[in-house]
The first five atom37 places (N, CA, C, CB, O) and aatype in JSON, in Angstrom:
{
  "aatype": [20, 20, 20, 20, 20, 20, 20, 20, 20, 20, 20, 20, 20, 20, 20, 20, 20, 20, 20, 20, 20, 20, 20, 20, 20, 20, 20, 20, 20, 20, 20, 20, 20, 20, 20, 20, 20, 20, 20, 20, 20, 20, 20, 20, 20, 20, 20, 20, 20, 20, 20, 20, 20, 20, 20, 20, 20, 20, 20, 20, 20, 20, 20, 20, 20, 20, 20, 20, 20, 20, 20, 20, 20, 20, 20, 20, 20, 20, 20, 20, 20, 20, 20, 20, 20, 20, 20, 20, 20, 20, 20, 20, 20, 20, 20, 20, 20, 20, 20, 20, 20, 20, 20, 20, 20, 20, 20, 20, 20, 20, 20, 20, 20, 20, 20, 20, 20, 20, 20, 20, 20, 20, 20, 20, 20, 20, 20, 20, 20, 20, 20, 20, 20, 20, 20, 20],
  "atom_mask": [
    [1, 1, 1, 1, 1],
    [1, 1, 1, 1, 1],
    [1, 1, 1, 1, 1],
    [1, 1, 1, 1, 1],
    [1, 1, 1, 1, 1],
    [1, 1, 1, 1, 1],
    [1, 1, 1, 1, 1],
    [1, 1, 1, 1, 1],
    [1, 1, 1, 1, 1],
    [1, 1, 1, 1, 1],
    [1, 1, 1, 1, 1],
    [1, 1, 1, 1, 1],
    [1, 1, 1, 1, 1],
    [1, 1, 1, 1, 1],
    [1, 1, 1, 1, 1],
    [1, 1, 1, 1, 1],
    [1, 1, 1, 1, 1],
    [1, 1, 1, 1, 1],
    [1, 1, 1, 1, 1],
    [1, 1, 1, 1, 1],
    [1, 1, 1, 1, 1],
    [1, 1, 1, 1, 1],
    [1, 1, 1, 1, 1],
    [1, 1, 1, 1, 1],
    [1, 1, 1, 1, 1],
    [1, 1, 1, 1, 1],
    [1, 1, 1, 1, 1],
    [1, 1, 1, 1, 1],
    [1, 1, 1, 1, 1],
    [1, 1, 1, 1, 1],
    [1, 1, 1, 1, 1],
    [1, 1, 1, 1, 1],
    [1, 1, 1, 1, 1],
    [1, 1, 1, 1, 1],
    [1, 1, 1, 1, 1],
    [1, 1, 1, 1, 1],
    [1, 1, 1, 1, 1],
    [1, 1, 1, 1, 1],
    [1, 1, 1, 1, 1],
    [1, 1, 1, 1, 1],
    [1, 1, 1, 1, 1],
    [1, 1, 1, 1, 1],
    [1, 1, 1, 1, 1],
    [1, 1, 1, 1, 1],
    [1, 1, 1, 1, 1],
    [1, 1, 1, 1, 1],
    [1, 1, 1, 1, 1],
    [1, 1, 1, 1, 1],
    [1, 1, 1, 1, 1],
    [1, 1, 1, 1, 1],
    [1, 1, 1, 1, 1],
    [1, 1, 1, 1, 1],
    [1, 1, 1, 1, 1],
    [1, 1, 1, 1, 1],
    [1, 1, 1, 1, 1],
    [1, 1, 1, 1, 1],
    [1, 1, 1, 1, 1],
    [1, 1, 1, 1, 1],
    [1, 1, 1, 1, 1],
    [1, 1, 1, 1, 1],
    [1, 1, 1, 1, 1],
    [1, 1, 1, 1, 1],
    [1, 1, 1, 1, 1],
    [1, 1, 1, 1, 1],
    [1, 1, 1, 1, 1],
    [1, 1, 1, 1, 1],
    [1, 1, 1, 1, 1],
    [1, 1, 1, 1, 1],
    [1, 1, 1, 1, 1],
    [1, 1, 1, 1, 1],
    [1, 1, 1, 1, 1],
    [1, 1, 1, 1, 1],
    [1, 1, 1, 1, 1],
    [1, 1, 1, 1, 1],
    [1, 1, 1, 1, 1],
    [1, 1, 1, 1, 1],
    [1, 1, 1, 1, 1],
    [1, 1, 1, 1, 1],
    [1, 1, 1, 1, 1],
    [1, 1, 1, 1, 1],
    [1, 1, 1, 1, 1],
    [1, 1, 1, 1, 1],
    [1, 1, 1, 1, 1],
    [1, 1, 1, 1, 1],
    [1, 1, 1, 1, 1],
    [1, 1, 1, 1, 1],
    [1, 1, 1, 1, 1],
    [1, 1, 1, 1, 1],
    [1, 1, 1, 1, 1],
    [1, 1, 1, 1, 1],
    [1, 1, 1, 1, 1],
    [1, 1, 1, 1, 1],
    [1, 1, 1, 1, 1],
    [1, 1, 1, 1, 1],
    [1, 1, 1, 1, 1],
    [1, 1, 1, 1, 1],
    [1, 1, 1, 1, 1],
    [1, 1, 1, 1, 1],
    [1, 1, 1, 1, 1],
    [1, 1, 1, 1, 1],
    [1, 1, 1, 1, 1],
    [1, 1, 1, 1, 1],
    [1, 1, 1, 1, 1],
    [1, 1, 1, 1, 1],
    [1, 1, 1, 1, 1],
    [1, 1, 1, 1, 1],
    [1, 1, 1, 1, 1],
    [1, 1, 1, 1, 1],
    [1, 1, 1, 1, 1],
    [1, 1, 1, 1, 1],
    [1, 1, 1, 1, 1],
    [1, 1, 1, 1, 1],
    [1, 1, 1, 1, 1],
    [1, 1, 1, 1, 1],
    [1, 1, 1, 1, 1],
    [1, 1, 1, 1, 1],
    [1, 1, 1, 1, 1],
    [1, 1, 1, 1, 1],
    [1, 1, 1, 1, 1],
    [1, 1, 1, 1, 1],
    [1, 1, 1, 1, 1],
    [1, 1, 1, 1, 1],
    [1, 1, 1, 1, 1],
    [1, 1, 1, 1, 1],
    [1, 1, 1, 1, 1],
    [1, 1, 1, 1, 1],
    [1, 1, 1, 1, 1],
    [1, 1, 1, 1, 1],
    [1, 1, 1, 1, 1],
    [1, 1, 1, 1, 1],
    [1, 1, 1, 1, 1],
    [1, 1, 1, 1, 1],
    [1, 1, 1, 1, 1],
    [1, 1, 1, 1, 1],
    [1, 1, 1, 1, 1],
    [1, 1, 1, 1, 1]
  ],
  "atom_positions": [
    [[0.84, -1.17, 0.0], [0.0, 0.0, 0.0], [0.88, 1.23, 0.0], [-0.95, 0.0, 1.21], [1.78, 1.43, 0.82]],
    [[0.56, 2.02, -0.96], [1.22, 3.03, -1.03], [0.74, 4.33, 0.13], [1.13, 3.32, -2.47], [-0.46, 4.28, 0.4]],
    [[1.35, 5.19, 0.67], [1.24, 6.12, 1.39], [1.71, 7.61, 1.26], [1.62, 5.66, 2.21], [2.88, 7.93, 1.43]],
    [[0.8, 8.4, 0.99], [0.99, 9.92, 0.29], [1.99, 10.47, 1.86], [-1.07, 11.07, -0.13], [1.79, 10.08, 3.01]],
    [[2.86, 11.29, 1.49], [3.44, 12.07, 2.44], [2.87, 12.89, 3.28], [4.15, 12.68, 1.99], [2.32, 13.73, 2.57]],
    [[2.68, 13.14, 4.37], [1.99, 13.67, 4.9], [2.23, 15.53, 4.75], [2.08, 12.95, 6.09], [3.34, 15.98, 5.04]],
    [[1.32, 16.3, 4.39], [1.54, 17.92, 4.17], [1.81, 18.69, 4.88], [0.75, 18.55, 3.81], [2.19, 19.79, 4.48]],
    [[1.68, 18.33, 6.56], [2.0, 18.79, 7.52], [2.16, 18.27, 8.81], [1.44, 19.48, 7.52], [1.15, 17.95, 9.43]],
    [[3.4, 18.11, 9.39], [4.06, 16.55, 10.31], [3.38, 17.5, 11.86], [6.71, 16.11, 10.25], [3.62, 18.63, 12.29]],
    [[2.59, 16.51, 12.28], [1.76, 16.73, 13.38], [2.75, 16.72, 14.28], [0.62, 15.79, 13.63], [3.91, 16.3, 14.24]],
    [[1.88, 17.43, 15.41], [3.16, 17.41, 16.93], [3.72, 16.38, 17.3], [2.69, 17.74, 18.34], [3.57, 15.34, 16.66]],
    [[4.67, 16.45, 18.69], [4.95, 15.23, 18.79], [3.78, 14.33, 19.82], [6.41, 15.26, 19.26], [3.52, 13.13, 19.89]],
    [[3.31, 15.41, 20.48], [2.03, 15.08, 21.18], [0.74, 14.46, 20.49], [1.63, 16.26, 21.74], [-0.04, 13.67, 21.01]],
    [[0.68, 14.94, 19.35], [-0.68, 14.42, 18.29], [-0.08, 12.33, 17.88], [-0.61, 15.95, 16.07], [-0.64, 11.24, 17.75]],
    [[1.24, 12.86, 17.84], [1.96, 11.46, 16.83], [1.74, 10.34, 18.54], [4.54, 11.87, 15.98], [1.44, 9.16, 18.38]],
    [[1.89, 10.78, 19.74], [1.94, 9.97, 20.87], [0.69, 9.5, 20.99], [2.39, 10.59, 22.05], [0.54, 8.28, 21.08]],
    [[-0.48, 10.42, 21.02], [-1.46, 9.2, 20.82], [-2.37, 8.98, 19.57], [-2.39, 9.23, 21.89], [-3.56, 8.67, 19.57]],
    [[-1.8, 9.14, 18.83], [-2.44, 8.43, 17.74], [-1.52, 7.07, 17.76], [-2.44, 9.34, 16.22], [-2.05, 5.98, 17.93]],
    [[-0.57, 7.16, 17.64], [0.52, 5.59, 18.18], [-0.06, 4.94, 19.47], [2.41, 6.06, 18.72], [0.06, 3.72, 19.35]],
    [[-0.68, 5.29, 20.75], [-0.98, 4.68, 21.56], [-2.0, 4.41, 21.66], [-0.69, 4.97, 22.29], [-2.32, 3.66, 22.58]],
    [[-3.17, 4.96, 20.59], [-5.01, 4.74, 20.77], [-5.07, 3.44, 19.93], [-6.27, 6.23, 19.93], [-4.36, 3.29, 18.93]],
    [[-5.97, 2.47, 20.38], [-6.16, 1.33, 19.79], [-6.96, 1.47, 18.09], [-7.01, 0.51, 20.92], [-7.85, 2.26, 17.8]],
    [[-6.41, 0.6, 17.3], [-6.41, 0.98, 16.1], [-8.2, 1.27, 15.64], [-5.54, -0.23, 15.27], [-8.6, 2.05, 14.78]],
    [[-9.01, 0.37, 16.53], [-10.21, 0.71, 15.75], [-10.91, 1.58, 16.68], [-11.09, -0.52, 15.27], [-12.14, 1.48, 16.75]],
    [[-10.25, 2.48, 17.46], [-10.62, 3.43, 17.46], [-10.56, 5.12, 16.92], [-10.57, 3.18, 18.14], [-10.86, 6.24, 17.33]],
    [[-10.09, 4.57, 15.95], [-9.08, 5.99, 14.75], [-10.39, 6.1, 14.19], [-7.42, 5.49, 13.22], [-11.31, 5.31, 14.39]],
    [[-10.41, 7.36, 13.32], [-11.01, 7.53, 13.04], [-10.38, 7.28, 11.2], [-11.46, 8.5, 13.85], [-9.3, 6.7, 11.15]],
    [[-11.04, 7.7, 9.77], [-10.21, 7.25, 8.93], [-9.27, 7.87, 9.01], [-10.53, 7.16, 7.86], [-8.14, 7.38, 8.89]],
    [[-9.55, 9.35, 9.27], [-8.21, 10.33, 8.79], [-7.02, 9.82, 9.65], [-8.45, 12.16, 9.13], [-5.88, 9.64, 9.24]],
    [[-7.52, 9.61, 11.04], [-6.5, 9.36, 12.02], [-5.54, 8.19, 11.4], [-7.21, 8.93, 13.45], [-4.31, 8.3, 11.43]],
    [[-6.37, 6.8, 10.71], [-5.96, 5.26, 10.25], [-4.4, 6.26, 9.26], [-7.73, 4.03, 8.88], [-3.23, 6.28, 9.63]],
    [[-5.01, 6.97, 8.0], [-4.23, 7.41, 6.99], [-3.33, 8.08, 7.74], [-4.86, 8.17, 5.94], [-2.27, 8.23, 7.12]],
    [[-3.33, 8.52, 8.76], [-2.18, 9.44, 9.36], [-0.96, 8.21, 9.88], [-2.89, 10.55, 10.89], [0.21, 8.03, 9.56]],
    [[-1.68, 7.66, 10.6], [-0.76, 6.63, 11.33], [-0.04, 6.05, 10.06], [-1.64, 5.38, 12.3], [1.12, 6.35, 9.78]],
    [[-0.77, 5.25, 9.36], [-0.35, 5.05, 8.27], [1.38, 5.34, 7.57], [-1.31, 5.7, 7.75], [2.43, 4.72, 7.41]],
    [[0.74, 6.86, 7.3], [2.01, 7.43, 7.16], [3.08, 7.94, 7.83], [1.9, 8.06, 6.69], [4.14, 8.1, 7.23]],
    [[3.0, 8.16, 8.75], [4.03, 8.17, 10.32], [4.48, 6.32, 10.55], [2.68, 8.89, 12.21], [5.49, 6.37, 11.26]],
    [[4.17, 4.84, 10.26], [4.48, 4.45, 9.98], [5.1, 4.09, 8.94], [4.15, 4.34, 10.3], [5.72, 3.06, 9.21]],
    [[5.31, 4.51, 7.52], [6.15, 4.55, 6.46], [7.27, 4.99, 6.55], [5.73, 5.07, 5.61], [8.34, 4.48, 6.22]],
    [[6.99, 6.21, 7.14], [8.03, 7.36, 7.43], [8.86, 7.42, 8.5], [7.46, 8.48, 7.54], [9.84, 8.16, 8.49]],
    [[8.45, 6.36, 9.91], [9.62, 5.99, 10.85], [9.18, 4.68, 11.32], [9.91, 7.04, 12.11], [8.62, 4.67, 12.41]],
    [[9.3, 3.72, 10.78], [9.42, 2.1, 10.91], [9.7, 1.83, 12.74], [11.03, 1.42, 9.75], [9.05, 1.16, 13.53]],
    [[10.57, 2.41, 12.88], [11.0, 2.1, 14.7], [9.15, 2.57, 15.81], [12.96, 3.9, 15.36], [8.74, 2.18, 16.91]],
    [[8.57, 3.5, 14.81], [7.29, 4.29, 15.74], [6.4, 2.92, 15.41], [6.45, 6.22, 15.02], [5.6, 2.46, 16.22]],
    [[6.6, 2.47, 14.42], [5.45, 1.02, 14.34], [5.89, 0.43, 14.82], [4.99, 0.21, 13.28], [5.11, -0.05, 15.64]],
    [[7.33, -0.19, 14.94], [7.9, -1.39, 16.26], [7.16, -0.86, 17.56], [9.94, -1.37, 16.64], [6.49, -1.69, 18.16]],
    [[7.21, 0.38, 18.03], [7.12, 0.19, 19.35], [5.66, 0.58, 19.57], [8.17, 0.99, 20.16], [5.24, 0.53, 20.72]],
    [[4.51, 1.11, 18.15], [3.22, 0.82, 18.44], [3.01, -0.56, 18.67], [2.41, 1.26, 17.47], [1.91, -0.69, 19.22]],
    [[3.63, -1.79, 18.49], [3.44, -2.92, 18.21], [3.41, -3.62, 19.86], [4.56, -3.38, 17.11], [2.63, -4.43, 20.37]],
    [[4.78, -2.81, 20.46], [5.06, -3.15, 21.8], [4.08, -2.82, 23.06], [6.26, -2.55, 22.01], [3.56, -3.32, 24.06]],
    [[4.19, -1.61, 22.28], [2.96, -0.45, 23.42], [1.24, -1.61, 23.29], [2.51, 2.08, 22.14], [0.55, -1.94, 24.25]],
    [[0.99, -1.93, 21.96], [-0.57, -2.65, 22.29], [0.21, -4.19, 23.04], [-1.87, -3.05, 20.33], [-0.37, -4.4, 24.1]],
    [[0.98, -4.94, 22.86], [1.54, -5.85, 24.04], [1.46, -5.6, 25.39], [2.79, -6.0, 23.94], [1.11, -6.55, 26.09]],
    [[1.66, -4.69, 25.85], [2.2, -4.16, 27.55], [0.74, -3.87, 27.51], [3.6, -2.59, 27.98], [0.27, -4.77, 28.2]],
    [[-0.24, -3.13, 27.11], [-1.34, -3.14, 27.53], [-2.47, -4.43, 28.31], [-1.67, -2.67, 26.52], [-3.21, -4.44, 29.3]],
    [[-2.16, -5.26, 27.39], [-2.9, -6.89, 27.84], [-2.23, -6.7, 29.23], [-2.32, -8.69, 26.79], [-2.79, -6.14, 30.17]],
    [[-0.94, -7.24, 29.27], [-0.34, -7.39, 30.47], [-0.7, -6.68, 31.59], [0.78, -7.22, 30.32], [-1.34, -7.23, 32.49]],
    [[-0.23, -5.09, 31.68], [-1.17, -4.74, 32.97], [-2.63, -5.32, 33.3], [-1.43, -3.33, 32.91], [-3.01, -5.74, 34.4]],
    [[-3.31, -5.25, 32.17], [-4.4, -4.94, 32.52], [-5.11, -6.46, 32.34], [-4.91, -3.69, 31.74], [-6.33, -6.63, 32.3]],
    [[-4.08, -7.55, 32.23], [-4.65, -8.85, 32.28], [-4.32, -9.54, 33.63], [-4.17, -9.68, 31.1], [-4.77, -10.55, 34.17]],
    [[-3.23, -8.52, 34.02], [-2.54, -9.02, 35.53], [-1.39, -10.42, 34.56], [-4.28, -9.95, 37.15], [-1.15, -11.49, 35.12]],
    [[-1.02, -10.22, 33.62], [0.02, -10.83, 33.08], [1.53, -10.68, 33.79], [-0.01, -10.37, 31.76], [2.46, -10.15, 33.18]],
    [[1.68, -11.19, 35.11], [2.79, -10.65, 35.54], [4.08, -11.48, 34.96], [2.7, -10.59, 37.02], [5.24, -11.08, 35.04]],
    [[3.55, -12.94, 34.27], [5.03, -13.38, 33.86], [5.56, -13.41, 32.56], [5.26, -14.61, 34.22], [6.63, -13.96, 32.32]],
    [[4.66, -12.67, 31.45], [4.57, -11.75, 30.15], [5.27, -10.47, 30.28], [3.1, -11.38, 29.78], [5.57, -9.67, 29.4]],
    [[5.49, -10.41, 31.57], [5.99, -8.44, 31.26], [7.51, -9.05, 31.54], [5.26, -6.63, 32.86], [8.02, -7.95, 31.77]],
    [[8.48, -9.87, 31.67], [9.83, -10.3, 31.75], [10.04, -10.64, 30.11], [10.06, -11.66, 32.9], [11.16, -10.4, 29.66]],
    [[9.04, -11.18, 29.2], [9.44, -11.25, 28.24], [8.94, -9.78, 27.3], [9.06, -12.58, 27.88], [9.08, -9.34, 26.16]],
    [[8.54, -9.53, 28.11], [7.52, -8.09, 27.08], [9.11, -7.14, 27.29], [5.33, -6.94, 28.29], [9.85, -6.77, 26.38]],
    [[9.28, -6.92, 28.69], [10.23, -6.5, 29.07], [11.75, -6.65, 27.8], [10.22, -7.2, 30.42], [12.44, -5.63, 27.75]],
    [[12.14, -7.68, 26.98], [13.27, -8.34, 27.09], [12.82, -7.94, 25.33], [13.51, -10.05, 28.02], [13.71, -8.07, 24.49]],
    [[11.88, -7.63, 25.04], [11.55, -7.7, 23.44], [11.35, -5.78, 23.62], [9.69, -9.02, 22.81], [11.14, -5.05, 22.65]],
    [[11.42, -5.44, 24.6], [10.98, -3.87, 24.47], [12.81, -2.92, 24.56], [9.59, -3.39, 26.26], [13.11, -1.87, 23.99]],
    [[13.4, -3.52, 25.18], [14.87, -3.16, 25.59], [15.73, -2.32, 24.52], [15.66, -4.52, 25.88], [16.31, -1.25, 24.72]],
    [[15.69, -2.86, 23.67], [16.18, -2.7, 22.39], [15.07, -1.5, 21.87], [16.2, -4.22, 21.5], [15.75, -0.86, 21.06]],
    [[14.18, -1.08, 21.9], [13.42, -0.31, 21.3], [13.37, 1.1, 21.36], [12.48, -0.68, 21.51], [14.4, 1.55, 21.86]],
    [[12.35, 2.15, 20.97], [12.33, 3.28, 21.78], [11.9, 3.4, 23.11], [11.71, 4.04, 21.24], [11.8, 4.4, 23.82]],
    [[11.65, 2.04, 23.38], [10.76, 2.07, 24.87], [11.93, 1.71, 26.15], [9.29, 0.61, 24.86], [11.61, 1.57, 27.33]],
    [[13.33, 1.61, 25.63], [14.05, 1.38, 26.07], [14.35, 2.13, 27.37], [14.66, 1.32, 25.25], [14.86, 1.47, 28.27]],
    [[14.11, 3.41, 27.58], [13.68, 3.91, 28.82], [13.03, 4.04, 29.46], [13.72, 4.43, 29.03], [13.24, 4.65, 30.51]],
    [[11.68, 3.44, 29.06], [10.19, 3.18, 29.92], [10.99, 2.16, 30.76], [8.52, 2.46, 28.94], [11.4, 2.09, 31.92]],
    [[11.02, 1.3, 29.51], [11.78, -0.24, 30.14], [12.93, -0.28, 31.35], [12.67, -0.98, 28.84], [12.74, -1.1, 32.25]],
    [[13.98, 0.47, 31.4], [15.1, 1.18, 32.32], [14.13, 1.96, 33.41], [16.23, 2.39, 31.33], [14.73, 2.53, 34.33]],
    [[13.08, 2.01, 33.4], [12.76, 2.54, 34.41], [11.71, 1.81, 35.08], [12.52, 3.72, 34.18], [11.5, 2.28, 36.2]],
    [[10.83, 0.62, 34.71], [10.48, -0.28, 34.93], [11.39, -1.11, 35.61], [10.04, -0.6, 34.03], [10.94, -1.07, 36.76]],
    [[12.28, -1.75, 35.64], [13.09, -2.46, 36.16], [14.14, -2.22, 37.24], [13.5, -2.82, 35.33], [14.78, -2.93, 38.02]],
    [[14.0, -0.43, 36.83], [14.84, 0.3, 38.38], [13.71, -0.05, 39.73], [15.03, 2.57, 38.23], [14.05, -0.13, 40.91]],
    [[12.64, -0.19, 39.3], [11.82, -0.4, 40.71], [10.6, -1.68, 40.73], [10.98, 1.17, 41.03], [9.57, -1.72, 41.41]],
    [[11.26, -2.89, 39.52], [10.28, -4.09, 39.6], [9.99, -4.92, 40.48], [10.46, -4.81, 38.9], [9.55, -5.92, 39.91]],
    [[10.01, -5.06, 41.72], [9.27, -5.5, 42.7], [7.77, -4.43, 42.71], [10.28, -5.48, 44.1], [6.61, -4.84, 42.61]],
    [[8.2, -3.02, 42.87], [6.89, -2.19, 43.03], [5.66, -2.53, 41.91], [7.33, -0.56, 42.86], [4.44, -2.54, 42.06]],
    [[6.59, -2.83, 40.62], [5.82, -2.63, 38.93], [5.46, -4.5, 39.15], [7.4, -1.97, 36.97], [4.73, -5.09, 38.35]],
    [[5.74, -4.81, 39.68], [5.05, -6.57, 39.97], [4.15, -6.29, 40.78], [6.02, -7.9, 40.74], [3.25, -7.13, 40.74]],
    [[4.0, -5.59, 41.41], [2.71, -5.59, 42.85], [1.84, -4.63, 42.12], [3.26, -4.82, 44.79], [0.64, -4.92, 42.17]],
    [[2.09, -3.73, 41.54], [1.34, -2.98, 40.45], [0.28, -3.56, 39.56], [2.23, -2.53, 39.61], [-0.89, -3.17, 39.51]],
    [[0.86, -4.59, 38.8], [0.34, -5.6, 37.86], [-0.61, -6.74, 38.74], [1.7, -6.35, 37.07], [-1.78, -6.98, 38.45]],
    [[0.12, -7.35, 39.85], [-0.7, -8.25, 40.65], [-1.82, -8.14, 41.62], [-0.01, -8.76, 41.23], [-2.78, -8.91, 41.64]],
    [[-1.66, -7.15, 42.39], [-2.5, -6.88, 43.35], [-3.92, -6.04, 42.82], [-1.65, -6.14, 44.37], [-3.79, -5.04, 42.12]],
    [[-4.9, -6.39, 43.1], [-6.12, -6.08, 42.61], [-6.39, -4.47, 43.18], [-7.25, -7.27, 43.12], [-7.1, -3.7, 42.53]],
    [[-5.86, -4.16, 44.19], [-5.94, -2.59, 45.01], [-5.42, -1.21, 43.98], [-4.66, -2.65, 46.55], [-4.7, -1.5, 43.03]],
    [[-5.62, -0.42, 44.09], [-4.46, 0.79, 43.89], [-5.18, 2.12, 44.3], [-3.86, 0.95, 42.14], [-6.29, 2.56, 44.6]],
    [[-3.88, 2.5, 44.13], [-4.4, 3.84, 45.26], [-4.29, 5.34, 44.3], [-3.02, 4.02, 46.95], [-3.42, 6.21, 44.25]],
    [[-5.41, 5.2, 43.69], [-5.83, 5.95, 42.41], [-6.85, 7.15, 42.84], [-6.6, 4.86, 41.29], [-6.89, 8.31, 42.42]],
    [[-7.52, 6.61, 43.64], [-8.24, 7.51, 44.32], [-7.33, 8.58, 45.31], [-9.24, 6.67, 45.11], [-7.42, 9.77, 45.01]],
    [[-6.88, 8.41, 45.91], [-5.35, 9.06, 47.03], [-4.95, 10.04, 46.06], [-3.68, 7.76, 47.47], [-5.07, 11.24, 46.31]],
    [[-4.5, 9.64, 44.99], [-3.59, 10.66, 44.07], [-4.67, 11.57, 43.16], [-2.43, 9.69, 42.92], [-4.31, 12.72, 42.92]],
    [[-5.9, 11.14, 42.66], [-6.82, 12.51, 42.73], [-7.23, 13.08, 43.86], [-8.0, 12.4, 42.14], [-7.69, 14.18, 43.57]],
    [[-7.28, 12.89, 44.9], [-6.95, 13.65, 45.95], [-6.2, 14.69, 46.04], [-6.57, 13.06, 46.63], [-6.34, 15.92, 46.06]],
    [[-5.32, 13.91, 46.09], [-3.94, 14.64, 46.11], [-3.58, 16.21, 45.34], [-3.0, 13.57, 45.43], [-3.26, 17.36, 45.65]],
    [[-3.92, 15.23, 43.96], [-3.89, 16.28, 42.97], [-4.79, 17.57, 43.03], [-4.17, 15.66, 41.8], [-4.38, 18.7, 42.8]],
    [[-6.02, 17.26, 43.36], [-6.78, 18.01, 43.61], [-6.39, 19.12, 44.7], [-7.73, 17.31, 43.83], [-6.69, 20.3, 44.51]],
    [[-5.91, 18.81, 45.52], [-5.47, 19.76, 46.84], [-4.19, 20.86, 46.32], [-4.78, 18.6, 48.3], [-4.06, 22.05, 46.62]],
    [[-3.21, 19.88, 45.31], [-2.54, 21.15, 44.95], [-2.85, 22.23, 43.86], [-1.41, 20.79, 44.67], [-2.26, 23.26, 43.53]],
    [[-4.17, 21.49, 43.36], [-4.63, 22.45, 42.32], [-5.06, 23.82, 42.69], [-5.68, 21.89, 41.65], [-4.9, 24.95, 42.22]],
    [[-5.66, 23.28, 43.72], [-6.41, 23.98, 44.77], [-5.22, 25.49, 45.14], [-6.7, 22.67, 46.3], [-5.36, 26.68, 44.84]],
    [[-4.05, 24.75, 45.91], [-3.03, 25.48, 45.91], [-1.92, 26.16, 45.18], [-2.74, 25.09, 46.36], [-1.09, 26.99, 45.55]],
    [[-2.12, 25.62, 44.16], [-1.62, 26.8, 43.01], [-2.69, 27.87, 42.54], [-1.16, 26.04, 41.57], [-2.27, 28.97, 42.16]],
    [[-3.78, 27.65, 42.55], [-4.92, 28.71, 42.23], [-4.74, 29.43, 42.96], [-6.25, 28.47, 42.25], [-5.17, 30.53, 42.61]],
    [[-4.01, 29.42, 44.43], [-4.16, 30.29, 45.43], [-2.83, 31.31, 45.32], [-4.31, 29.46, 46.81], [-2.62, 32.3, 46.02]],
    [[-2.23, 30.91, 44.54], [-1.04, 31.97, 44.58], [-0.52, 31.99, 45.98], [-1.5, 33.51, 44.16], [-0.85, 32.83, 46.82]],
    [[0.66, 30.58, 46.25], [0.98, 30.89, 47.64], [0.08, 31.44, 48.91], [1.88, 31.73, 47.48], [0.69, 31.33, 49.98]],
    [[-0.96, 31.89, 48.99], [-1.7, 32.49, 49.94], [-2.48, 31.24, 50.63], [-2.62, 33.63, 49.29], [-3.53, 31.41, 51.25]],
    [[-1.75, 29.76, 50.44], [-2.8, 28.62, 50.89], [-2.05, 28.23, 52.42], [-2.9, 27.05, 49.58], [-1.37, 27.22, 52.62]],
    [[-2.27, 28.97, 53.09], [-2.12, 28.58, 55.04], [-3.34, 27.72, 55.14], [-2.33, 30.23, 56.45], [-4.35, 27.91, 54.46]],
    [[-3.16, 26.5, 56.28], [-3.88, 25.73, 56.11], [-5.78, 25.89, 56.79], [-2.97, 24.73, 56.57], [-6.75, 25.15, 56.62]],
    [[-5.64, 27.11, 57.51], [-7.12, 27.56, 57.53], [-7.87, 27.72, 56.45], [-7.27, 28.67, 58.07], [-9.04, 27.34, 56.45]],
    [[-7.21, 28.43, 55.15], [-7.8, 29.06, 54.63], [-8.22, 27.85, 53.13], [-6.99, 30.47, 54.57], [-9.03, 27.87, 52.21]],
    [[-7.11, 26.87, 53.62], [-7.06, 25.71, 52.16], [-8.02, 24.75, 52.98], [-5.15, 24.79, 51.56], [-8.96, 24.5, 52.22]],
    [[-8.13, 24.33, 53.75], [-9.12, 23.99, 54.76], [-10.87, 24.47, 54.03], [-8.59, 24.99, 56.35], [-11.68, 23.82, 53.37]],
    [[-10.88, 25.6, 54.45], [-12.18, 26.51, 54.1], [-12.37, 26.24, 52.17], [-11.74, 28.59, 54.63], [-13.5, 25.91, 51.82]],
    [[-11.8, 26.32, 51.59], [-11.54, 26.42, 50.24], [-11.88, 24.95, 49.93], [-10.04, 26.96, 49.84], [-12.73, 24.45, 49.19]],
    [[-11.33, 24.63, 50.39], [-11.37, 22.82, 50.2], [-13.14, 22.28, 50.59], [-9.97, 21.88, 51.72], [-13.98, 21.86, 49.79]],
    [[-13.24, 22.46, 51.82], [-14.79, 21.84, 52.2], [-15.82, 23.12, 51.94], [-14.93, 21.27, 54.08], [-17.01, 23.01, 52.2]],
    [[-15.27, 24.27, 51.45], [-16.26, 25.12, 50.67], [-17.04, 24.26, 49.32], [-15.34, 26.48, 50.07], [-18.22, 24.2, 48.98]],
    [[-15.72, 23.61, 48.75], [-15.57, 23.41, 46.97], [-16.4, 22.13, 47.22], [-13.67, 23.16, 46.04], [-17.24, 21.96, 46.34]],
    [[-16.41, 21.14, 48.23], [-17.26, 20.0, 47.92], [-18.28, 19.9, 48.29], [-16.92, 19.03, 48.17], [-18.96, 18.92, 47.99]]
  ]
}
């Protein structure tokens, strides 16, 4: 299949997830784009290839797939996901295995400093307190 050049090379942010959204969820234009961002850098389709692999795995609780997912990704562009996966794989095994996570905690979280950057430093904890159980 031939593939027209693309007229104007999308961000690098546009090219990240159109490479990471599952294919039938493109739309056509999106299919023809990928398309050609695969013609045009062969290594971005290796590691779309890798990226839909590692997905099953988390999310199948595949914990003894991600040593080989791991070992086929090394070599790739994912080569520093991967380097950083393995700086802390006991944590990224309990990640994958354990049915818990603490997802809720970190919108929390997040939420409170949002809170506190809106405030322009002026967040003493009376007043982030008040702001906080005002807002919910």
């Amino acid at each position: 299949m031939m593939t027209a050049p693309l007229r104007k090379v999308p961000s690098a942010r546009s090219i990240a997830r159109l490479m990471t959204q599952k294919r039938d969820h493109l739309t056509k234009a999106e299919t023809v784009m990928v398309a050609a961002i695969e013609a045009g850098a062969p290594t971005l389709a290796d590691a779309r290839v890798l990226i839909d692999r590692f997905q099953p795995v988390v999310r199948g609780r595949a914990v003894l797939d991600l040593d080989l997912w791991m070992a086929d990704a090394s070599p790739s562009l994912l080569a520093s996901f991967v380097r950083g996966l393995r700086d802390d794989l006991a944590a990224v095994r309990a990640a994958v295995i354990e049915p818990w996570s603490n997802g809720q905690t970190e919108v929390q979280v997040n939420k409170l400093k949002l809170v506190k950057r809106q405030m322009y430093g002026h967040a003493k904890i009376d007043l982030l307190e008040a702001r906080l159980l005002g807002a919910a």
